[in-house]
N, C-alpha and C positions, 0 to 999 in steps of 0.2 A: 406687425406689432411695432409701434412708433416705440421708442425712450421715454414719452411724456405718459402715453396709454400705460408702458410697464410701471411705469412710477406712482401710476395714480391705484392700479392695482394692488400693487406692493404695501401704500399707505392704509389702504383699505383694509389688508391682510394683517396688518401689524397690528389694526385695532379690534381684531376679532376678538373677545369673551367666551375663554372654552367653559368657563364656568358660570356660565348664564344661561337658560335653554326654557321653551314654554312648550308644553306638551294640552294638546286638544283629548278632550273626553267628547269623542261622538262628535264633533263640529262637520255637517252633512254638505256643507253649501261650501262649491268650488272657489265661488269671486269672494266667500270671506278668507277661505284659505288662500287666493291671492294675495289677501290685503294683508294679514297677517305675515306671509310671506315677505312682501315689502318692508315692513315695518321692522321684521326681525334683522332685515340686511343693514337697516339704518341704524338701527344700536348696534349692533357686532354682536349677534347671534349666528350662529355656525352654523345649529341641525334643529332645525323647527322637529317635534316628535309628534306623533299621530295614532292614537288608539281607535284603528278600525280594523275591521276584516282585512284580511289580503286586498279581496277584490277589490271592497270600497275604496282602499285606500291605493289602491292601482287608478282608479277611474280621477279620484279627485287630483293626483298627481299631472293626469293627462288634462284634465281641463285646467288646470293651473299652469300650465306651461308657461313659459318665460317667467315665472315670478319667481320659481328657485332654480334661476342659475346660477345665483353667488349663495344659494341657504340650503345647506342639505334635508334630507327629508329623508327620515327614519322613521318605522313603523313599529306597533306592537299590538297583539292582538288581543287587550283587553287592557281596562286601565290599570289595573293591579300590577300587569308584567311590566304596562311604561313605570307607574311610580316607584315596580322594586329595582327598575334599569335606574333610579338613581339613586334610591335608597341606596343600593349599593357602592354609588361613589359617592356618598356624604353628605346629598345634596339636601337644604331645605327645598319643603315643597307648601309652594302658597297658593292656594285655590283662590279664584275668585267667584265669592260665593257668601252671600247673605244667612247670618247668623246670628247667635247672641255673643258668640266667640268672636265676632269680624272686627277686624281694623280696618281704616283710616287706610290707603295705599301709602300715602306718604309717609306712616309712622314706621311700617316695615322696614327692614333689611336687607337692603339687596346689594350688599359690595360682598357678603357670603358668598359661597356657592347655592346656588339654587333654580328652580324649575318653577315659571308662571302655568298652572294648570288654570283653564278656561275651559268652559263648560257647552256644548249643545245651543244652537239658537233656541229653541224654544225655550227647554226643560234647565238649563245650566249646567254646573257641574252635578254628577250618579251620586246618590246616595256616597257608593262605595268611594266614586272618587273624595266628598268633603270629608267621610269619616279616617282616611290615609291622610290625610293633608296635616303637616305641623301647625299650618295660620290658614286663616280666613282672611280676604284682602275684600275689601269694598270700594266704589267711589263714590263718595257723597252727591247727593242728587240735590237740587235746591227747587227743581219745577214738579211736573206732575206726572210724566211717565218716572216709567220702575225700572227702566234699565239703559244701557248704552246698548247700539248693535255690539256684537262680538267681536269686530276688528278691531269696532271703534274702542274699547273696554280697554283690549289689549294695547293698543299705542296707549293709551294715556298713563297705563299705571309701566309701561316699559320707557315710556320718555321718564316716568321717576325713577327707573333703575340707573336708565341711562346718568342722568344729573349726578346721580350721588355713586356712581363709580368714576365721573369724571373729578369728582371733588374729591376724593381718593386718587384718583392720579392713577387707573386701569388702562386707562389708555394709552399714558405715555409711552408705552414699550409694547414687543411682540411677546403674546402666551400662550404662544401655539408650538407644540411641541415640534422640532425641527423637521423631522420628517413629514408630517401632518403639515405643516407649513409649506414644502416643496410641492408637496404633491397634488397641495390645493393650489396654489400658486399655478403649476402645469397646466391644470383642468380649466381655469382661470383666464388662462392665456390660450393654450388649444386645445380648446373644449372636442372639436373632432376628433384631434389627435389621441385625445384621454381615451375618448371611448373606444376606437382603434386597439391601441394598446390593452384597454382592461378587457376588451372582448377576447382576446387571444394572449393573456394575463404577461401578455411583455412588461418590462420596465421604460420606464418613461425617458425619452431622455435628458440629457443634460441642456440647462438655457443658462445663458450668460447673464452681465449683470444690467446687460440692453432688452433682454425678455428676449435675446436670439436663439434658435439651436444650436446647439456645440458641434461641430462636425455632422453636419445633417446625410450626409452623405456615405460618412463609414457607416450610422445609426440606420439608415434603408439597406445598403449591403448589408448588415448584419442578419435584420428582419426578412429580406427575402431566403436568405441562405437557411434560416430559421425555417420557413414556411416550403420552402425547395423539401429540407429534411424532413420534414411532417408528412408528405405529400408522398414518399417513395416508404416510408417504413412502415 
C-alpha cells in the first residue's frame, strides 16, 4: 500500500453517497449487473440492492465478480422487502418506468435521499414494483426504439443525480458514518485481510494515516493466541 494508492482511496471514500442507492426488480443478466456495478462506484453509491431469490442472486454476484469490489451488494427476496428496506429510512423511490405519471429524469429530485429502482431487461419494473414507487422517471427518446439497455438507462439518469448533488455541494466532505467509513476503508485496502477477519468475526486492525498497519505484529500475536484458545476448549 503506497501513500498515493491510500490517498486515492480515501478521496474516493470521502465521496461516497449513503443516501443514494438503486435497487433491481429481477434484473437476470450478470454483464448488466456488471455494468451497473461500475457505474454505481463512479457516482458514490455504496450498496447496489438486488431483489432476487437467494440463489439467483448468489450466482449473479459470482459472475460479476470484480465489478463490486468498491460497491456492496445486498439482497432482498422480493421487491416489496427491498422498497420497505427503504421506506423504512425515508427514502424516495423512483422507478424507471413508463407512465402517464412519468417524468423527465432531469425534472426529479435527487439531492433527497432516495433509491433508483430499474426494472427486468425484458419486462421492466413488476407491476408491484411501479405501484410502491413515489415517481416515475423516463428518458426521453428522440429516434425509434422504445428503450435504453438497462445499464445503459441507469448511468444516464445516475450521471443526473450525480450533476445535481455536485451543485449541492454532497461531495465536498465524508457522509459516511465513521465507523462505516473505517471499516470500509480496511476491506478497501486488505481486502484478504477483511475476509480473514470476518470469517472468524475478529476486529480489524488499526492502519495509519499511510494506509499502514499499526503494530502488525502484536495484531498476529494476538490472533494466533485467539485461535491457540479456540483450538484447546
Amino acid at each position: 500500500m503506497t501513500p498515493e494508492r491510500f490517498q486515492k482511496l480515501r478521496i474516493a471514500l470521502d465521496r461516497r453517497q449513503p443516501d443514494l442507492a438503486l435497487l433491481t426488480d429481477q434484473v437476470h443478466k450478470a454483464h448488466n449487473l456488471a455494468a451497473i456495478l461500475r457505474t454505481c462506484d463512479a457516482v458514490g453509491i455504496d450498496t447496489v440492492h438486488l431483489s432476487q431469490s437467494p440463489v439467483r442472486a448468489r450466482q449473479l454476484r459470482r459472475r460479476s465478480m470484480g465489478s463490486n469490489r468498491w460497491v456492496n451488494v445486498a439482497t432482498h427476496n422480493s421487491i416489496d422487502d427491498g422498497i420497505r428496506h427503504f421506506r423504512e429510512r425515508r427514502f424516495k423511490v423512483y422507478a424507471a418506468h413508463f407512465s402517464e405519471r412519468a417524468k423527465p429524469y432531469h425534472e426529479l429530485d435527487f439531492t433527497v435521499p432516495c433509491v433508483l429502482l430499474m426494472g427486468a431487461e425484458k419486462y421492466g419494473v413488476s407491476e408491484t414494483g411501479a405501484d410502491l414507487a413515489d415517481e416515475h422517471v423516463i428518458i426521453p427518446m428522440q429516434g425509434m426504439v422504445e428503450s435504453y439497455n438497462v445499464s445503459v438507462a441507469a448511468a444516464i439518469i445516475l450521471a443526473e443525480a450525480m450533476r445535481q448533488r455536485e451543485r449541492q455541494g454532497l461531495y465536498r466532505r465524508s457522509r459516511l458514518e465513521p465507523e462505516c467509513y473505517r471499516r470500509t476503508l480496511f476491506r478497501w485496502c486488505y481486502p484478504e485481510l477483511a475476509r480473514y477477519c470476518d470469517e472468524r468475526q475478529a476486529a480489524y486492525p488499526a492502519i495509519d494515516d499511510n494506509g499502514l498497519l499499526v503494530d502488525p505484529s502484536d495484531w498476529y500475536e494476538k490472533i494466533r493466541q485467539s485461535s491457540k484458545k479456540h483450538r484447546t476448549s
